[in-house]
Structures are given as structure tokens and as C-alpha cells.
C-alpha positions as CSV (number, residue, x, y, z in Angstrom):
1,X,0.0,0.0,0.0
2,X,1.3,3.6,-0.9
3,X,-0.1,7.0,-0.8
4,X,-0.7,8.6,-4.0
5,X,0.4,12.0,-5.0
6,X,-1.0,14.1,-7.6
7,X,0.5,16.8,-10.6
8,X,0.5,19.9,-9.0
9,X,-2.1,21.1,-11.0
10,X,-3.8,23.8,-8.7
11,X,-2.5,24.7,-5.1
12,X,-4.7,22.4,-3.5
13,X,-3.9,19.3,-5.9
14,X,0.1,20.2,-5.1
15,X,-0.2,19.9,-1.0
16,X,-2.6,16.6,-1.5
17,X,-2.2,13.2,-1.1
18,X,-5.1,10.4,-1.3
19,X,-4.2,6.8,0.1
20,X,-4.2,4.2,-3.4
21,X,-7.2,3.2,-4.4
22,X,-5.6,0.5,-5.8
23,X,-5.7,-1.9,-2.6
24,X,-9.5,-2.0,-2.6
25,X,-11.2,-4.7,-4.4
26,X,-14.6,-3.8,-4.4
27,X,-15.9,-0.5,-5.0
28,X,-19.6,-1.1,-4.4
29,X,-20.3,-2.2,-0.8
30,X,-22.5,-5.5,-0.2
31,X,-26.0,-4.2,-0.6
32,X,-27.6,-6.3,2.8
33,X,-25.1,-5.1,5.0
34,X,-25.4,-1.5,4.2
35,X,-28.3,1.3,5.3
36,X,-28.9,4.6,5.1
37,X,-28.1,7.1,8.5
38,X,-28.7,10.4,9.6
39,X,-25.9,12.1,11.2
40,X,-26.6,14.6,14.7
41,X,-23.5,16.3,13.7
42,X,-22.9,17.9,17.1
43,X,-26.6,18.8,17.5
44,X,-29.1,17.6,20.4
45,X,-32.5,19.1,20.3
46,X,-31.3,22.1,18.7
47,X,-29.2,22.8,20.3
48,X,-25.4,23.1,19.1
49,X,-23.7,20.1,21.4
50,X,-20.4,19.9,19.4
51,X,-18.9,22.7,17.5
52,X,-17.6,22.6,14.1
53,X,-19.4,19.6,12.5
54,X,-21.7,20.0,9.3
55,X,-23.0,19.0,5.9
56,X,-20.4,16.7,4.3
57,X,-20.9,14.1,1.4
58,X,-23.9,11.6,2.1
59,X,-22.8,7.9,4.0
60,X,-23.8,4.4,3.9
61,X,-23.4,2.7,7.0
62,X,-21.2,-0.9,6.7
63,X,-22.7,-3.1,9.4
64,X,-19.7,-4.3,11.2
65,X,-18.9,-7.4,12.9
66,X,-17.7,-6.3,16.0
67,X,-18.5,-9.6,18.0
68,X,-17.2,-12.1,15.6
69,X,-18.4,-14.9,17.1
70,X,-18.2,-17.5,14.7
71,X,-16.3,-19.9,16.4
72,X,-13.7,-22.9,15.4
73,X,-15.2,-22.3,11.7
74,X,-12.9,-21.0,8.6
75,X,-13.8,-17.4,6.8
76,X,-12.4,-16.4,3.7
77,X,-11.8,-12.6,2.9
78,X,-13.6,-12.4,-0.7
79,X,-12.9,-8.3,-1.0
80,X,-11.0,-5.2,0.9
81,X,-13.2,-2.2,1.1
82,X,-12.8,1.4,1.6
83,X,-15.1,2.4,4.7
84,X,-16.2,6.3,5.3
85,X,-17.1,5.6,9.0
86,X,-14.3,4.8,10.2
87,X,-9.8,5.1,9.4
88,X,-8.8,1.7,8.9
89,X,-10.0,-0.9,6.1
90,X,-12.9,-3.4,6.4
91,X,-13.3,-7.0,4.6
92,X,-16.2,-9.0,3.6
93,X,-15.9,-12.6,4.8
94,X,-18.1,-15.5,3.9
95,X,-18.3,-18.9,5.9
96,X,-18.5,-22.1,4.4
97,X,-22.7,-22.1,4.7
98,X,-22.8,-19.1,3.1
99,X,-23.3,-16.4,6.4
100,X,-21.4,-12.6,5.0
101,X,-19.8,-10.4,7.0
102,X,-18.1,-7.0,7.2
103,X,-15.2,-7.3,9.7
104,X,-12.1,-4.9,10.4
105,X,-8.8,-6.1,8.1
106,X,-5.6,-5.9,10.0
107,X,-2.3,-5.1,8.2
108,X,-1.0,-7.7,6.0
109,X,-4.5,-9.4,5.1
110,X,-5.4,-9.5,1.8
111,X,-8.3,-11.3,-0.4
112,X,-8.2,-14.9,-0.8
113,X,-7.0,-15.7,3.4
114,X,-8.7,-17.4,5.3
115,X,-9.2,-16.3,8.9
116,X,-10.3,-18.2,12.1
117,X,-11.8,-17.3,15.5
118,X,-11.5,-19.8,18.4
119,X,-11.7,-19.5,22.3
120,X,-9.3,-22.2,22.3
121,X,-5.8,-22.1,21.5
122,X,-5.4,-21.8,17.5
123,X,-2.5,-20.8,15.5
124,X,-1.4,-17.2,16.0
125,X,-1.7,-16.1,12.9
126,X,-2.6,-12.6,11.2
127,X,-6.3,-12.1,11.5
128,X,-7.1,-15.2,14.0
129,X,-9.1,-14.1,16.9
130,X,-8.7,-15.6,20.2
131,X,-9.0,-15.1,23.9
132,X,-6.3,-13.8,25.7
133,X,-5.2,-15.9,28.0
134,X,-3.8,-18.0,25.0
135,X,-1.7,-15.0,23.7
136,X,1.9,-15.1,24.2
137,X,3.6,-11.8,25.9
138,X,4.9,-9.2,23.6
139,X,2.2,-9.7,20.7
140,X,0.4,-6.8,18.9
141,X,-3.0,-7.3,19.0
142,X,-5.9,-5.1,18.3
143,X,-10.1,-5.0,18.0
144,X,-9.8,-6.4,21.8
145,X,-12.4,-6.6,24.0
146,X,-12.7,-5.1,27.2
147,X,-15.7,-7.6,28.5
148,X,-15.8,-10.9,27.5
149,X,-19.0,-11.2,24.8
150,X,-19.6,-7.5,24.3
151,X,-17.3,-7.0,21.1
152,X,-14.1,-5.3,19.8
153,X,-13.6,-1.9,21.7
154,X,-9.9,-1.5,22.1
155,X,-7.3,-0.5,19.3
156,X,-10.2,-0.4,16.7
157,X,-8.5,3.0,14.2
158,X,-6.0,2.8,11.4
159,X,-2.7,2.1,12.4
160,X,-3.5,1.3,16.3
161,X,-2.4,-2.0,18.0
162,X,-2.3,-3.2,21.8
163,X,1.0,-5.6,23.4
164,X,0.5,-8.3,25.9
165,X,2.2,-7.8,28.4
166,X,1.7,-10.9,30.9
167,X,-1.3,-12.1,33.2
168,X,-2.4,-11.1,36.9
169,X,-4.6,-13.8,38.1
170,X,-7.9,-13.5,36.3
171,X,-6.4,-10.6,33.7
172,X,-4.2,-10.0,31.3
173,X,-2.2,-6.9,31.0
174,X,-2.3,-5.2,28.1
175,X,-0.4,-1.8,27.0
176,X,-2.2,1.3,25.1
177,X,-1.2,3.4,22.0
178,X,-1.3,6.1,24.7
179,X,1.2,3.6,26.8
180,X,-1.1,3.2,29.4
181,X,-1.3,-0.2,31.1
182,X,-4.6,-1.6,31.6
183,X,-6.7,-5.1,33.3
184,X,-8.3,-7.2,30.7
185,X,-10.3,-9.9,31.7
186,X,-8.4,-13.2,30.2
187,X,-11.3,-14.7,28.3
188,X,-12.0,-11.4,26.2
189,X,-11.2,-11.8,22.7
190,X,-8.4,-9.9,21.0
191,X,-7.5,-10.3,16.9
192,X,-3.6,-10.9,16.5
193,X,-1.9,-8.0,14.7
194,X,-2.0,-4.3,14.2
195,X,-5.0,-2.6,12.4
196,X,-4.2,-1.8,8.9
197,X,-4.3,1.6,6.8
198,X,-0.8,2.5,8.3
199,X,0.1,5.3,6.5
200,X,-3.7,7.1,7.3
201,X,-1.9,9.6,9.3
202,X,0.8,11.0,6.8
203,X,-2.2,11.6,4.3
204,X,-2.4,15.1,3.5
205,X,-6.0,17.2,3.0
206,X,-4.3,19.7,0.9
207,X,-7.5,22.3,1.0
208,X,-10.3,23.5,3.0
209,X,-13.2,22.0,0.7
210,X,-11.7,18.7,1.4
211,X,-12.8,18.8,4.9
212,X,-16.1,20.0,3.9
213,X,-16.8,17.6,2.1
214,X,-16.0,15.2,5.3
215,X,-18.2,16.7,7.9
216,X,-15.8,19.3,9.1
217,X,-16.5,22.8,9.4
218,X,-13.9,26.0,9.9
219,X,-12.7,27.1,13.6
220,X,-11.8,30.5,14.4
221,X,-9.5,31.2,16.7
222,X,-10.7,33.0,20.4
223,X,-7.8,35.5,20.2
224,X,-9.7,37.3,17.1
225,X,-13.0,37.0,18.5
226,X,-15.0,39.6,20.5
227,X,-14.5,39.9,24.3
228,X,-18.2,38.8,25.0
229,X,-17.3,35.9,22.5
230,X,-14.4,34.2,24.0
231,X,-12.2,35.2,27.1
232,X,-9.4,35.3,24.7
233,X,-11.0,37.8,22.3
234,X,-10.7,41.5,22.4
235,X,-7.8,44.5,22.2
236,X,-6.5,46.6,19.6
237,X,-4.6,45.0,16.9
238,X,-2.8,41.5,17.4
239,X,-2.6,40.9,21.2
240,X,-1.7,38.5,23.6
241,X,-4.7,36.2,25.3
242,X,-4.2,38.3,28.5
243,X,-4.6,35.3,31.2
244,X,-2.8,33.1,33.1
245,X,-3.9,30.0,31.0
246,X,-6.0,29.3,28.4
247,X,-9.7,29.1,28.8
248,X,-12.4,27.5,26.7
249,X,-15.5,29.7,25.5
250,X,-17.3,29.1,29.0
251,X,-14.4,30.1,30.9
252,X,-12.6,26.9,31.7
253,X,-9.3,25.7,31.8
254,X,-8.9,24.8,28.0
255,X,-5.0,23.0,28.5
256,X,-3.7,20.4,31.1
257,X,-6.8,19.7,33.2
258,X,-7.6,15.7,33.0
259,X,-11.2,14.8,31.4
260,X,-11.7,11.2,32.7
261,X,-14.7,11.1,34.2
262,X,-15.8,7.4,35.6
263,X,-13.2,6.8,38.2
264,X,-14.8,3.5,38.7
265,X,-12.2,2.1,36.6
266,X,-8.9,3.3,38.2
267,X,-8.4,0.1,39.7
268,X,-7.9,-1.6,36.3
269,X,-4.9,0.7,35.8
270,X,-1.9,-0.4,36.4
271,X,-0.2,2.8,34.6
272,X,-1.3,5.9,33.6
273,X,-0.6,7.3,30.2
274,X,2.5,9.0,29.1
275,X,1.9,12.5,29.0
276,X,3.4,14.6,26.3
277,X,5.2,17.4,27.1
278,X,4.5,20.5,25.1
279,X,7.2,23.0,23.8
């Protein structure tokens, strides 16, 4: 897989790049797996919930596979699809008695493999899904579960991918993108390998209408706004925010302050997330 670049034909074709078409197989989605949506787009009985969402191109919805629960039964990957929902690519596997469905690829899949899920111990192989407790330490795994039955949940974006890192009793240990260390219950399911669509993040937009056309409407900054807009707006001329630390439009701390709420799960941390210094 490559990213493709473009003749600079305009200015917004010469700072573009599109990931290759090229790896997908199919270009019409499987008609029974697919339905129509409306998007809230950050609204909630009129009222504006999230800022900066908007129009953008109509969707389909790909029904997605997020159990996978076809146990101790071969699937083959018939097509790789291009999904608008979500970063990473999705794949249409059919069983043996004929049952289709969309699942998420990881990196290195490709049409014509056949993949397997087992709670038992099965081969560890790209695109087998099994529980936990039967993954060796220092694996990449990713579309893990974070309560046994319920579904992929963890590591589920282009790119993303969780490591074993050993068992505690009735839970494995398993390491973050973020590098936080976590408690997963052994028997929850996890697929072996990272999630594919590497390169998603070194694709380039290139121009504003782009982002339109995805959902995404223009920010302003609160240093050029009005005073009774944003606590950063107001003075003559380019100036300064005027405050000790940033604030949000409602007049909260906008930098630094942590935003996890349910603190019912601390005691499945083992360690907190690397925090990124800024500078």
C-alpha cells in the first residue's frame, strides 16, 4: 500500500495526497449489509452540542462485525473495502454455509486468506481471533475486547495496535497506543496483529473543501474573537490572550486539566498514560 500524490495542477492538488485506491477490491459495498443514516452532527434538540461539525458528502453505514463470534469455523476474505465511518479498512468474509460479513482487516490481510476465530488455542496467525489468555507476551493485538461477549472496543483506528504484556490472576495486562497499562479480563477476545491503513496519518487534506466535504466545518480562533465571544477575544490589533492559561468559551481551563470522568475504573490501571510534554 502507498499514498498517492498528484500533478500539482492547482494549489490544493500540489499539498494533497489520497491513500491508493488501488488496494481496494470492491468499489460497491454488499448491498444487505449496508443502510442509510442520519448524522446529529454535534446537534441535540437544537441545540449546538459539538462545535464545528456539518454538511459533508452523504454515507452508507457498513454493518460491522464487532463480536465475531463464529467460532472454530474458517472465513475467507472475498474483497477489501474502503469504509467512510471509520480510518482503517474493512473486509467481507463468507463462511462455508454461506453467512457474510463485514469485519475490520488488519495489516497484511489480503483477499483470498482465510481467517479463524477460536476461544481455544489456534495458531497465532494474522487475522485469527482468540481469547487472551492464549496469547503469548509481547504480541500486537488489536479489535480487543474489554468484556468478554460484548465486542471489539480496544485498538479499533487505522494504524493502532495493543501488546501483551503478561497475566495477573484472572487478567491480562495489556499496553495502550497512549502507553497506558490496563486489566483485561483473560477470556475477552483480541485479533492478532495491528490494524491496517498505516500510512492514514501521513495523508495530507491539501484544502479546506476537502474537509467540507468530510463533515468538518472552519474554527476561528478566540484570540480574534469579540471579548463577550471568547475570554481570549478582544484589544486593539494583534494581542496576547491576556490570562494566566488558556480558557475555553465558557471560561474553563482549555490546556492540562484531565477529562476522565468514571473513576470507577482506576483500579484496572496499572499505569497511567505518558503525557506529552509541550514545547
Amino acid at each position: 500500500m502507498a499514498i498517492k500524490l498528484y500533478k500539482p495542477t492547482t494549489p490544493g492538488r500540489r499539498k494533497a495526497s489520497v491513500i491508493d485506491q488501488r488496494v481496494f477490491t470492491r468499489k460497491k459495498p454488499e448491498k444487505k449489509l449496508t443502510f442509510g443514516f442520519k448524522r446529529n452532527v454535534g446537534r441535540a434538540r437544537g441545540t449546538i452540542t459539538v462545535r464545528h461539525k456539518g454538511g459533508g458528502a452523504k454515507r452508507l453505514y457498513r454493518e460491522i462485525d464487532f463480536r465475531q463470534n463464529k467460532f472454530d469455523i474458517p472465513g475467507k476474505i472475498t474483497s477489501i473495502e474502503y469504509d467512510p465511518n471509520r480510518t482503517c479498512f474493512i473486509g467481507l468474509i463468507v463462511w462455508p454455509d454461506g453467512d457474510k460479513r463485514y469485519v475490520l482487516l488488519q495489516e497484511g490481510l489480503k483477499v483470498g486468506d482465510q481467517v479463524v476465530y477460536s476461544k481455544s488455542a489456534i495458531e497465532l496467525k494474522i487475522g485469527n481471533r482468540l481469547s487472551l489468555k492464549h496469547i503469548p507476551t509481547g504480541t500486537f493485538v488489536s479489535n480487543a475486547e474489554l468484556l468478554p461477549g460484548k465486542g471489539g472496543q480496544l485498538a479499533r483506528s487505522a494504524g493502532t495496535s495493543l501488546i501483551v504484556m503478561g497475566q495477573e490472576k484472572d487478567y491480562m495486562q495489556l499496553k495502550m497506543p497512549s502507553g497506558e497499562i490496563r486489566l483485561v479480563n483473560k477470556e475477552c477476545l483480541a485479533s492478532i496483529g495491528r490494524m491496517s491503513n498505516i500510512e492514514h496519518s501521513l495523508v495530507r487534506i491539501g484544502k479546506a473543501g476537502r474537509t467540507r466535504r468530510m463533515g468538518i466545518r472552519p474554527s476561528v480562533r478566540g484570540k480574534v474573537m469579540n471579548p463577550r465571544e471568547h475570554p481570549h477575544g478582544g484589544g486593539e490589533g494583534k494581542q496576547p490572550i491576556g490570562l494566566k492559561y488558556p480558557k475555553t468559551p465558557w471560561g474553563k481551563h482549555a490546556l492540562g486539566v484531565k477529562t476522565r470522568k468514571r473513576k470507577s475504573t482506576n483500579k484496572y490501571i496499572v499505569q497511567r498514560r505518558i503525557k506529552k510534554r509541550r514545547k
